[in-house]
ZATIMAR-502996 format. One record per residue (C-alpha): residue number from 1; x, y, z. Coordinates in Angstrom, 3 decimals, always signed. Example, Ala and Ser with C-alpha at 12.3 -4.5 7.8 and 13.67 -1.06 7.14 Angstrom:
R    k        xx        yy        zz
R    1   +12.300    -4.500    +7.800
R    2   +13.670    -1.060    +7.140
This chain:
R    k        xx        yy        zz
R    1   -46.543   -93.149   -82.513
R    2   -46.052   -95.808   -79.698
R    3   -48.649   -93.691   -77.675
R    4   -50.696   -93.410   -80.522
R    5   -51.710   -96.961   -81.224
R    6   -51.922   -97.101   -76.755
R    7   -55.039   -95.068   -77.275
R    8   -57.198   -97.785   -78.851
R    9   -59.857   -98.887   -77.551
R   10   -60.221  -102.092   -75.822
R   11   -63.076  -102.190   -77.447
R   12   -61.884  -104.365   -80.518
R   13   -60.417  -106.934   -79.222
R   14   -63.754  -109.508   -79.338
R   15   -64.125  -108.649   -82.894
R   16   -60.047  -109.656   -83.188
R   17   -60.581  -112.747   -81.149
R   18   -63.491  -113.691   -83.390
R   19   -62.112  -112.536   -86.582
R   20   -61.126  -115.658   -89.270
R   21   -57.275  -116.298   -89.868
R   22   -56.580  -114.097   -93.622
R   23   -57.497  -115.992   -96.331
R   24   -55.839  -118.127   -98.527
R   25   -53.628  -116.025  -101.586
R   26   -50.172  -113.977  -100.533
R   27   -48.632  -116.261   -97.978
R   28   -51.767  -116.957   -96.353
R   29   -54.202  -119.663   -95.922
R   30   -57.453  -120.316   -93.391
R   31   -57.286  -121.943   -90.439
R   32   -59.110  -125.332   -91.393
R   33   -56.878  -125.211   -94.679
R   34   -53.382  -124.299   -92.209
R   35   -54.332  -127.467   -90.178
R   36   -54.397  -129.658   -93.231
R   37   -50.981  -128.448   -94.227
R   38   -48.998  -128.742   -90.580
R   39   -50.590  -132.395   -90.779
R   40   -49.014  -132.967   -94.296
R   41   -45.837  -131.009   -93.588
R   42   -42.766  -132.761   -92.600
R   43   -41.577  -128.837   -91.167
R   44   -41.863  -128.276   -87.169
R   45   -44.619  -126.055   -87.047
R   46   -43.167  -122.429   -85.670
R   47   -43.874  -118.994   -84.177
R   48   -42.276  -116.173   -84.837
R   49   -42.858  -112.620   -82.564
R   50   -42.203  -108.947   -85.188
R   51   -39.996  -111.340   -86.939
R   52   -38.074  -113.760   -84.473
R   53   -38.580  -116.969   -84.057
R   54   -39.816  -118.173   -80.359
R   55   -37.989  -120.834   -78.812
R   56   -40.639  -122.984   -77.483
R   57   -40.477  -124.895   -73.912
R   58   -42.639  -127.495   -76.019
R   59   -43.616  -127.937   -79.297
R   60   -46.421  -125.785   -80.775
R   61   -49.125  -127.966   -82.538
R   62   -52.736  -127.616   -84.297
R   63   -55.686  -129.367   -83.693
R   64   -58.888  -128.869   -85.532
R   65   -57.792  -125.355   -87.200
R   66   -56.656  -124.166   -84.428
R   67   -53.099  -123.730   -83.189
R   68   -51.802  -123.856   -79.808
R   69   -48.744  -122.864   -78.462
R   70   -46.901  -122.769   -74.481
R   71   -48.869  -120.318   -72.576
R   72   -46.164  -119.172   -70.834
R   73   -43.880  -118.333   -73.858
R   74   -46.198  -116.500   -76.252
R   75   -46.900  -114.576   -73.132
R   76   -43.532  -113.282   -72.905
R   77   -42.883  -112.822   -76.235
R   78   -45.929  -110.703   -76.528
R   79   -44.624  -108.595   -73.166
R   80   -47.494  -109.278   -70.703
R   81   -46.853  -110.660   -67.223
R   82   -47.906  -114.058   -66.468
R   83   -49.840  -115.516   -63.493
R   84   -50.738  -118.824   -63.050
R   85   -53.513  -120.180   -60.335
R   86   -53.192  -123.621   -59.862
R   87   -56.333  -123.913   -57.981
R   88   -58.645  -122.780   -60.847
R   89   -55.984  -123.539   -63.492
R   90   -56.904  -119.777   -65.149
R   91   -53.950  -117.877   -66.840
R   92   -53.793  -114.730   -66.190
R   93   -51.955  -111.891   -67.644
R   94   -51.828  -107.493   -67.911
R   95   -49.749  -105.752   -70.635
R   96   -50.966  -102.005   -70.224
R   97   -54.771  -101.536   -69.721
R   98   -55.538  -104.515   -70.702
R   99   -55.847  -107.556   -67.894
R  100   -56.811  -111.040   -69.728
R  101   -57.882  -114.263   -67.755
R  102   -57.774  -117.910   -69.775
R  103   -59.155  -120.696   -67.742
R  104   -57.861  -124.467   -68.682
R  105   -61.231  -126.240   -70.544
R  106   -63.339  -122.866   -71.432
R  107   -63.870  -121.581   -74.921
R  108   -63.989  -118.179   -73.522
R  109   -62.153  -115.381   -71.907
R  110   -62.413  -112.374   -69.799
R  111   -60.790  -109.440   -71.328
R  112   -61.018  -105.932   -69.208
R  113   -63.872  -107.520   -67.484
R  114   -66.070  -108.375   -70.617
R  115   -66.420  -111.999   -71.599
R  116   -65.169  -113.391   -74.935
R  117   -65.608  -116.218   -76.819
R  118   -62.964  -118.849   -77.549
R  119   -62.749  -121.310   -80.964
R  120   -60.951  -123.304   -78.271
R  121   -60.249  -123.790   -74.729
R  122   -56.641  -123.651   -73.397
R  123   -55.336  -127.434   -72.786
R  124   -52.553  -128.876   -70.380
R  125   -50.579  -131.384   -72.218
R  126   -47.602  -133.274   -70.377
R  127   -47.689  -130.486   -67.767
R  128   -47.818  -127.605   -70.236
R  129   -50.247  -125.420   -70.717
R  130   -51.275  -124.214   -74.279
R  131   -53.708  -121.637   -75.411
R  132   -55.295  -120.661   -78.708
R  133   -52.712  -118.704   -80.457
R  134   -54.972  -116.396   -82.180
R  135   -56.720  -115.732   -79.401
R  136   -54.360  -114.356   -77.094
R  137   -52.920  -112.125   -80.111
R  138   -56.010  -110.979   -80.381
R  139   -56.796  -110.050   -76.966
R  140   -53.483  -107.944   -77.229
R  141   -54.083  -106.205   -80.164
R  142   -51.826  -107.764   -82.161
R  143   -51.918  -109.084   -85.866
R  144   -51.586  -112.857   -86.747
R  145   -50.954  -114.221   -89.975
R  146   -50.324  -117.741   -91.900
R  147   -47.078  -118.261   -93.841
R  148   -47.709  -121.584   -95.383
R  149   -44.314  -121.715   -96.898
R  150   -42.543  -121.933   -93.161
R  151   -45.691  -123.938   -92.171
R  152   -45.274  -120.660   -89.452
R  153   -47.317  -118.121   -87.308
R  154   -46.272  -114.613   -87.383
R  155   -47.472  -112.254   -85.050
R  156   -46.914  -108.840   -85.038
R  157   -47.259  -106.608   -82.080
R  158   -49.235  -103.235   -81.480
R  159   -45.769  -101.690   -81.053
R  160   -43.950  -103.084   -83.670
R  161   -46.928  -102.366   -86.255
R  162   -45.981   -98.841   -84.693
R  163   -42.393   -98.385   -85.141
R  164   -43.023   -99.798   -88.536
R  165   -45.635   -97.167   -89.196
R  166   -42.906   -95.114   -87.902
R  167   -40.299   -96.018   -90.035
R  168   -42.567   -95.371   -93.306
R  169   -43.637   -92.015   -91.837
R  170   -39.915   -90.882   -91.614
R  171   -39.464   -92.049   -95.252
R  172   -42.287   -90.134   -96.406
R  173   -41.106   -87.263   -94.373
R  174   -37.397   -87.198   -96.450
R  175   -39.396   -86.838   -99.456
R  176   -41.391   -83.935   -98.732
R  177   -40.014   -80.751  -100.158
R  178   -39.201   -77.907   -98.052
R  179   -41.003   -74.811   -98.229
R  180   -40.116   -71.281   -98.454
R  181   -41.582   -68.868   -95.512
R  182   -43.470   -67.070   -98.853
R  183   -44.730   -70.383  -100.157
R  184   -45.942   -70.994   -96.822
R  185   -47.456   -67.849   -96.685
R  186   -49.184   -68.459   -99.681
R  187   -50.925   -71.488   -98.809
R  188   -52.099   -70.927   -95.760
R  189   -52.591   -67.355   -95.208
R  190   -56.142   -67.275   -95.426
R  191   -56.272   -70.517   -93.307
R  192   -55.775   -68.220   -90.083
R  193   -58.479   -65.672   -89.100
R  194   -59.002   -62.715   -86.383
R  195   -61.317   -63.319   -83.553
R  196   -63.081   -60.847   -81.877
R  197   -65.511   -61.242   -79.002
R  198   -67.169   -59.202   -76.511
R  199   -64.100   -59.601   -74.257
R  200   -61.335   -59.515   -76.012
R  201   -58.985   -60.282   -78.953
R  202   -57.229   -63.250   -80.764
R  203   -56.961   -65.404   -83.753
R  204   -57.560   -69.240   -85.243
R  205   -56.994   -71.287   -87.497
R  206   -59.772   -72.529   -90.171
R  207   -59.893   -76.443   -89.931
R  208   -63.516   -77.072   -91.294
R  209   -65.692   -75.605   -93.499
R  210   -67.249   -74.180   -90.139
R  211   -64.749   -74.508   -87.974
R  212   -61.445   -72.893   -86.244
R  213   -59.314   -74.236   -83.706
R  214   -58.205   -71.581   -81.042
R  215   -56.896   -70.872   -77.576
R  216   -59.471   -71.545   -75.004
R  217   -58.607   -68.370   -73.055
R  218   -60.037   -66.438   -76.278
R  219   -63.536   -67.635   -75.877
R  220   -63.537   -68.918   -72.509
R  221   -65.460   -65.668   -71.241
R  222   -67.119   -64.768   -74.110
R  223   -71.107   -64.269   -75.033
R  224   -70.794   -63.487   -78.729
R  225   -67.696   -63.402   -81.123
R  226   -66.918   -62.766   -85.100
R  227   -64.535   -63.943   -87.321
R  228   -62.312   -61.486   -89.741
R  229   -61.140   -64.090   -92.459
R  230   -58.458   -62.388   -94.597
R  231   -60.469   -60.569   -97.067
R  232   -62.902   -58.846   -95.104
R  233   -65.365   -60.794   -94.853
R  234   -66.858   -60.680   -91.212
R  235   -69.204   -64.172   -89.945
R  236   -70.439   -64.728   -86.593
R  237   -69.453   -67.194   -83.992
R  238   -72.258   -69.887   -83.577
R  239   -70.467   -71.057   -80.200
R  240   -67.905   -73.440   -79.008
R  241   -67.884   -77.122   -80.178
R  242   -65.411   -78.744   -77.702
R  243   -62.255   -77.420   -76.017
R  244   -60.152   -78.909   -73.109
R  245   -59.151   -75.753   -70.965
R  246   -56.262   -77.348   -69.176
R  247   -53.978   -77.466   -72.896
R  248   -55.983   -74.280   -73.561
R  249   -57.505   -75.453   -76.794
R  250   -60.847   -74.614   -78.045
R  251   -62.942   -75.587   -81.543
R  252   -65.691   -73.150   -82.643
R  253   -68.516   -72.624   -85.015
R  254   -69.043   -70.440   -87.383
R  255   -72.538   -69.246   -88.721
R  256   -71.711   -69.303   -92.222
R  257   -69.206   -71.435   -93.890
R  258   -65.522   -69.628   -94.200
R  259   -65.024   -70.694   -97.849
R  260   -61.415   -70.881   -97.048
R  261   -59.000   -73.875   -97.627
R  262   -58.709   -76.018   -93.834
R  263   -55.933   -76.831   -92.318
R  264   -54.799   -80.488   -91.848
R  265   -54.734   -81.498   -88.289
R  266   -51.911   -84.017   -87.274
R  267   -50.772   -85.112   -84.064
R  268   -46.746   -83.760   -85.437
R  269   -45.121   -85.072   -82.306
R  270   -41.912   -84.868   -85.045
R  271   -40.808   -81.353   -84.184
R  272   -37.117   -80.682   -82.904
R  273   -35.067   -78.373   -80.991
R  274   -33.442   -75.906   -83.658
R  275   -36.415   -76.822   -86.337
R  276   -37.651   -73.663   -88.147
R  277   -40.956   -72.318   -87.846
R  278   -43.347   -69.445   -88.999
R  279   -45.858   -67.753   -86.777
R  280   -49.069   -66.646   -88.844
R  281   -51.733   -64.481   -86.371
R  282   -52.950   -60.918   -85.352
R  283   -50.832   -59.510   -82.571
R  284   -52.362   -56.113   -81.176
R  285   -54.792   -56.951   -84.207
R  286   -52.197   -56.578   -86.731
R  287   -54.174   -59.209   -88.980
R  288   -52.266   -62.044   -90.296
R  289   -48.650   -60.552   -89.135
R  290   -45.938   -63.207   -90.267
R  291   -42.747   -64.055   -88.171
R  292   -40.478   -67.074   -88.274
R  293   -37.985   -68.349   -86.055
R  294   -36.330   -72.009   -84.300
R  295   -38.196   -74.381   -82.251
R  296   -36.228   -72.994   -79.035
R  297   -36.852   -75.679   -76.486
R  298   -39.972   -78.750   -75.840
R  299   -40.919   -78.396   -72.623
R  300   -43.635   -80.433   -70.791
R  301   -46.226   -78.922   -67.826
R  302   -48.876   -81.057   -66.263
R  303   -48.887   -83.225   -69.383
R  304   -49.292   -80.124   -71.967
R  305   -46.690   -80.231   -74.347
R  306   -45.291   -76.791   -75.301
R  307   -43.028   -75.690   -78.138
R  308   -40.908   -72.716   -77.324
R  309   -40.285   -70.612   -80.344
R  310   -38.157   -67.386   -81.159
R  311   -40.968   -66.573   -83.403
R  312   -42.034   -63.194   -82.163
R  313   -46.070   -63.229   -81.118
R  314   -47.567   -60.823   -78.741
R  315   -51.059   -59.871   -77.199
R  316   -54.222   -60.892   -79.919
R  317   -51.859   -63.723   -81.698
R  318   -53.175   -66.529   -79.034
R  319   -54.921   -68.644   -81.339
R  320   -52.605   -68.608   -84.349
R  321   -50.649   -70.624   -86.532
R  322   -47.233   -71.693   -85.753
R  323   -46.142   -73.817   -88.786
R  324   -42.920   -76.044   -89.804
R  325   -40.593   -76.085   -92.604
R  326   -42.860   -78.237   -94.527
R  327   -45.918   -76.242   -93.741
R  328   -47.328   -78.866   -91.084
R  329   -49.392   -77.159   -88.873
R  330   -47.280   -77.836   -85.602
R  331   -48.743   -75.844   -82.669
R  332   -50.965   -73.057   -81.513
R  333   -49.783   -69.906   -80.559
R  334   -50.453   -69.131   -76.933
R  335   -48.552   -66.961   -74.798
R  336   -45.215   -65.044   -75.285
R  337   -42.664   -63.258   -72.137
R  338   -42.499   -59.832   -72.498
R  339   -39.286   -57.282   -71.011
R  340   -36.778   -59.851   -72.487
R  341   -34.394   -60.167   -75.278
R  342   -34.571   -63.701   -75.735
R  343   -37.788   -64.237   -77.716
R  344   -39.539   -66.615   -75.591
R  345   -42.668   -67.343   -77.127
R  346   -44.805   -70.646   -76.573
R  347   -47.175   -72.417   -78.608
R  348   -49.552   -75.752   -77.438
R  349   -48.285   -78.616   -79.799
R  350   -50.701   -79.692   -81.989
R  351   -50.875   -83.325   -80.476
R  352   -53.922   -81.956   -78.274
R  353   -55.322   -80.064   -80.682
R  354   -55.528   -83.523   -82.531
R  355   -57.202   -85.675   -79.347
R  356   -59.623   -82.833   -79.608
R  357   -60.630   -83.281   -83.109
R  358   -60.497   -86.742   -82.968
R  359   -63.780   -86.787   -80.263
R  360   -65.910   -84.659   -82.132
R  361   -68.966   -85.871   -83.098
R  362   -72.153   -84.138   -85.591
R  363   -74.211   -83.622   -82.615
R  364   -71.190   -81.196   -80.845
R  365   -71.140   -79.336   -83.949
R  366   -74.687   -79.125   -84.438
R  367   -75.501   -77.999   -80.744
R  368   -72.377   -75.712   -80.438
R  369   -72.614   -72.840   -77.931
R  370   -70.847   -70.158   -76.054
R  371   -69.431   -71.196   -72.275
R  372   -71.357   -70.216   -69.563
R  373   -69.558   -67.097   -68.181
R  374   -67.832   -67.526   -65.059
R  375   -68.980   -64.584   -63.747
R  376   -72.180   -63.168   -63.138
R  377   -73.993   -60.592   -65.443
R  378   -74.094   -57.759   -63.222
R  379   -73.686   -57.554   -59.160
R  380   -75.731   -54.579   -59.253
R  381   -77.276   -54.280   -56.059
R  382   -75.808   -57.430   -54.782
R  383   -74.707   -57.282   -51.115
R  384   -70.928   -56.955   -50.224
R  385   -70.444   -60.619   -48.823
R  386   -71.748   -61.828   -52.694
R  387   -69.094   -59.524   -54.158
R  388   -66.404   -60.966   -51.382
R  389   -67.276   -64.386   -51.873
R  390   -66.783   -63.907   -55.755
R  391   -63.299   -62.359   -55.457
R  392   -62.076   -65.827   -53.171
R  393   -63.500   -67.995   -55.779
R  394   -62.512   -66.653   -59.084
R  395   -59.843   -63.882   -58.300
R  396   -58.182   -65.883   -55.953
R  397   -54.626   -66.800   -58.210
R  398   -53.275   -66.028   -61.805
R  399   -50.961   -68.029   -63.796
R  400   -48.018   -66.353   -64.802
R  401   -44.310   -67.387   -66.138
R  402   -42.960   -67.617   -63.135
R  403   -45.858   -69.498   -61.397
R  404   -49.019   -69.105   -59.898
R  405   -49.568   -65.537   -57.913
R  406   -52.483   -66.199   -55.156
R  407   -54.329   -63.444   -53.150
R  408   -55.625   -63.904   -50.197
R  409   -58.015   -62.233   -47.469
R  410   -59.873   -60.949   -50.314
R  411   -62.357   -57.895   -48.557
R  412   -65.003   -55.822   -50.471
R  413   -66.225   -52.581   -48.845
R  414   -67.439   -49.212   -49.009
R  415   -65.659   -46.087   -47.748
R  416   -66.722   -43.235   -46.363
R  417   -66.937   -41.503   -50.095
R  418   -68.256   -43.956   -51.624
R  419   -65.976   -46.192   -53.511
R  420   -66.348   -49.602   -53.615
R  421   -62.583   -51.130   -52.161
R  422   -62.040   -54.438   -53.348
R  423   -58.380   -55.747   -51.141
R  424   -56.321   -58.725   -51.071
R  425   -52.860   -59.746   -50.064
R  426   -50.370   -60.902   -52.420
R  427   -48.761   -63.874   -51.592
R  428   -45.446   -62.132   -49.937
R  429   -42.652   -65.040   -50.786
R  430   -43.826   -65.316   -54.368
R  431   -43.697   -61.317   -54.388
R  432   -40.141   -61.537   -53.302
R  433   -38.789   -63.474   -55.470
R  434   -40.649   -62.623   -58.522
R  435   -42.269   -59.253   -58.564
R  436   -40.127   -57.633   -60.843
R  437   -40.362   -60.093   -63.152
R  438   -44.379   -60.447   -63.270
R  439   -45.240   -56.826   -62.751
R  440   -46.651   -56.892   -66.138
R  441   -48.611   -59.891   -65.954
R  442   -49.998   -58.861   -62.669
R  443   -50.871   -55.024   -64.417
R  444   -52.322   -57.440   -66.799
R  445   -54.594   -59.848   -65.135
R  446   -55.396   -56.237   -62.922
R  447   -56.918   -54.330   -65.730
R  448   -58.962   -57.264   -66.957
R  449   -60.177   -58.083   -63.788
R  450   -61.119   -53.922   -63.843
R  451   -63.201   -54.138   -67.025
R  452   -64.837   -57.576   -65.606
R  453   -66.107   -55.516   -62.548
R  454   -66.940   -52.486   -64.698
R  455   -69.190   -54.641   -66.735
R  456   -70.808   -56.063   -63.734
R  457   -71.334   -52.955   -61.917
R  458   -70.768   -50.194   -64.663
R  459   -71.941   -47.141   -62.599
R  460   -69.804   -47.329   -59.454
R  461   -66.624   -46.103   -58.609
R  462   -64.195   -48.691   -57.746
R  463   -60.514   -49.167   -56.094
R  464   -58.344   -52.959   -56.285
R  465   -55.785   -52.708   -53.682
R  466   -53.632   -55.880   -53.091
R  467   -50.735   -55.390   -50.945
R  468   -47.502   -56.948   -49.513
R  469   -47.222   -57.674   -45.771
R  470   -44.696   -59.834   -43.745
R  471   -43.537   -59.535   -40.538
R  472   -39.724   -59.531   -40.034
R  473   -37.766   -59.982   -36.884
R  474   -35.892   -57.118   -37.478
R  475   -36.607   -53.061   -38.591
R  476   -36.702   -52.751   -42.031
R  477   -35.167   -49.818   -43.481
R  478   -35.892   -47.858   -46.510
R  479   -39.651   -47.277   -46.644
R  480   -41.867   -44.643   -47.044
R  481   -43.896   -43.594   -43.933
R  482   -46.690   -45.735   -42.607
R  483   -44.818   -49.268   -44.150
R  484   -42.975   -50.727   -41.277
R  485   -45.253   -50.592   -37.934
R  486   -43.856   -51.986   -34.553
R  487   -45.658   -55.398   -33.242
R  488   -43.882   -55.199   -30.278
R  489   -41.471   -57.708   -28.865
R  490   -38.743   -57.271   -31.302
R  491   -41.335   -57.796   -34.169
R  492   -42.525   -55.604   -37.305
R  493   -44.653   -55.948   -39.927
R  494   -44.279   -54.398   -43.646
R  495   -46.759   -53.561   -45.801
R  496   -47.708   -51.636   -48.555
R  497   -49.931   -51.266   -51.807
R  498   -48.203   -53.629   -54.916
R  499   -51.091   -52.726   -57.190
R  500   -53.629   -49.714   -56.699
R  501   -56.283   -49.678   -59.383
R  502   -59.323   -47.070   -60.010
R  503   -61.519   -47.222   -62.443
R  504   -65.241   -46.006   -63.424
R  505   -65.554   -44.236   -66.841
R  506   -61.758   -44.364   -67.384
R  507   -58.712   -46.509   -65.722
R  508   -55.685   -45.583   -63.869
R  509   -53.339   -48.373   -62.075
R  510   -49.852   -48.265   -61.066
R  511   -47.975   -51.537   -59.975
R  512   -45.091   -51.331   -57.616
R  513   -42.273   -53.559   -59.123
């Protein structure tokens, strides 16, 4: 919640530094009327900071509706660092991303760089210097009332306003009633729909009347797509609205409306280890397949917040619903291990899904479209060094569990019968240590890049080699003839074919593990 309220904008603060004190009625009065009443009270005026009272270096005091109070202190009560330059007699403070300058005599300020005007100028009195206490509350984003009854000020901070936001959520949050995985099922099966484009297969979740929230990978590469919604009915994609391909998030468009009930979208940054959750998406296209499970682990990459879940998922469920007890939508369904027992599945937290729908405008919707592909239409007839330079720049690496697998020396050629031979080396370390363990992810990220090329150049016949080398200081032992060659000099080099891929009408492609 704390990061919540850091996200906004800087942008208010003039109207806070302009806006008048509440008015009079529940504790509060105006500022010309608060003036009139320190003047008649006999009570110290005070100042008190999310509910404790400052201890002043001098005394606070008003003067023409407008209170003033030690520069200094309210600085530190309100958590920004103070500067002081004597020469110019200008206060200067940062809290966050926000930088504030007073100057001693000016009724204005300078607030990230934009000037702001000031009911009154900061004063020294008896070598203390006092600013406008609304003002600086203001610049901070904090709230400033009146409470005539302690003849006080109370301010209340950004991050206090937050923790007591907080605190209510939580309350709210004991009083919702848990929900079966059927009752769950019940609400928000139709919410999540199949996806099918001209690459590939997935699913989403309905969170407009014309829109579904999905993985980005699902339409990333794609020129025209449908939606399945759960009974039948089949509407085109229009195109995508926003996405953010680094948390792998996407928003898209429908033609038609879905006529299906949307799913709220939260930021849910409430999820535990050990919390349970249901899975709702179209593995293998298995529409709508339901599994549940425990929040296994939160884990955090590059500033992507993941929720590992024992909630079985598998290839075509990237896109999907993962939901919690109460039937919160709490991530999207992304990627799951395969060749283990331990259920490691991941979904994208919600969170982003939320900064995502929070910057979409009309016009995005309204001028939605598919991505531009990454690749080209068709190589057809394009010279070998095109074809070369297009393997180094977009078959150069693939994410995988265990890390990023890069190729290198990437070579496209033809042979003596014909075949276009597309080769690379694996990186060899990476190969070492985690071959085994990838070999399906590499067969994987092999036979898509096989039906990309087949697209582009659909008549030829074509061969992906990428092998293993490293030179070792010693013989190796153990392999087949033609994999360990003598450099000379007490030196010898391995290598040999990790995946061999051919493909023109049909596919064939073994992986050596």
């Amino acid at each position: 919640m704390k990061f919540m309220k850091s996200l906004i904008s800087p942008m208010l603060v003039a109207g806070l530094l302009l806006a008048p004190l509440p008015a009079l009625g529940e504790g509060t009065v105006s500022a010309a009327s608060a003036a009139k009443a320190v003047t008649a009270s006999t009570k110290q005026l005070q100042v008190f900071v999310d509910g404790e009272k400052l201890s002043l270096s001098a005394p606070a005091f008003a003067e023409k509706g407008v209170t003033f109070v030690p520069a200094r202190d309210i600085f530190k009560a309100l958590g920004t660092s103070f500067t002081w330059e004597s020469k110019t007699q200008t206060i200067i403070g940062r809290k966050g991303n926000i930088t504030v300058s007073f100057a001693v005599g000016k009724k204005e300020a300078v607030v990230n760089g934009n000037t702001v005007k000031l009911d009154a100028a900061p004063v020294v009195r008896n070598n203390v210097t006092f600013v406008p206490v609304r003002s600086i509350a203001g610049a901070l984003h904090a709230t400033l009332t009146w409470d005539s009854a302690a003849n006080a000020v109370r301010i209340t901070t950004p991050e206090a306003a937050a923790d007591a936001e907080y605190e209510d959520w939580l309350g709210e949050q004991e009083s919702l009633p848990l929900l079966t995985t059927a009752e769950i099922v019940d609400q928000y099966d139709e919410s999540v729909v199949l996806i099918t484009t001209n690459r590939g297969q997935g699913s989403g979740v309905v969170i407009g009347d014309n829109l579904i929230l999905t993985n980005y990978h699902v339409v990333s590469d794609a020129s025209s797509a449908t939606v399945l919604t759960l009974y039948g009915d089949e509407i085109k994609v229009a195109g995508v609205v926003d996405y953010d391909d680094h948390s792998d998030l996407a928003i898209i468009k429908t033609e038609d409306e879905l006529d299906v009930a949307a799913v709220k979208i939260t930021y849910a940054l409430d999820s535990g280890k050990g919390d349970k959750v249901i899975a709702v998406g179209s593995p293998l296209g298995l529409q709508n397949t339901v599994s549940d499970g425990l929040i296994s682990n939160i884990t955090f990459e590059a500033g992507v917040r993941y929720l590992q879940t024992s909630a079985p998922i598998d290839h075509g469920s990237s896109g999907g619903a993962l939901f919690n007890e109460y039937g919160e939508l709490v991530g999207i369904t992304t990627l799951g291990y395969s060749g283990t027992n331990a259920d490691l599945n991941f979904a994208v937290s919600v969170f982003h899904a939320a900064v995502l729908v929070e910057d979409l405008t009309e016009e995005m919707v309204e001028k939605a479209k598919f991505l531009p592909s990454r690749l080209p239409s068709t190589l057809v007839g394009a010279p070998l060094t095109d074809i070369q330079k297009l393997l180094a720049d977009q078959f150069s690496s693939v994410s995988t569990t265990e890390g990023a697998a890069k190729f290198t020396k990437w070579e496209a050629k033809r042979d003596a019968a014909g075949w276009l031979v597309l080769s690379a080396d694996i990186d060899p370390l990476f190969y070492m240590y985690y071959g085994p363990a990838t070999a399906q992810e590499l067969r994987m990220w092999a036979i898509n890049m096989g039906y990309d090329f087949h697209d582009m150049l659909p008549d030829e016949k074509i061969q992906v080699v990428i092998s293993y080398e490293r030179e070792f200081g010693f013989e190796p032992r153990g392999f087949a003839d033609g994999e360990v060659t003598s450099l000379g000099g007490g030196k010898w080099r391995v290598r040999y074919p990790v995946i061999d891929m051919q493909f023109k009408d049909q596919l064939h492609i073994t992986v050596r593990d």
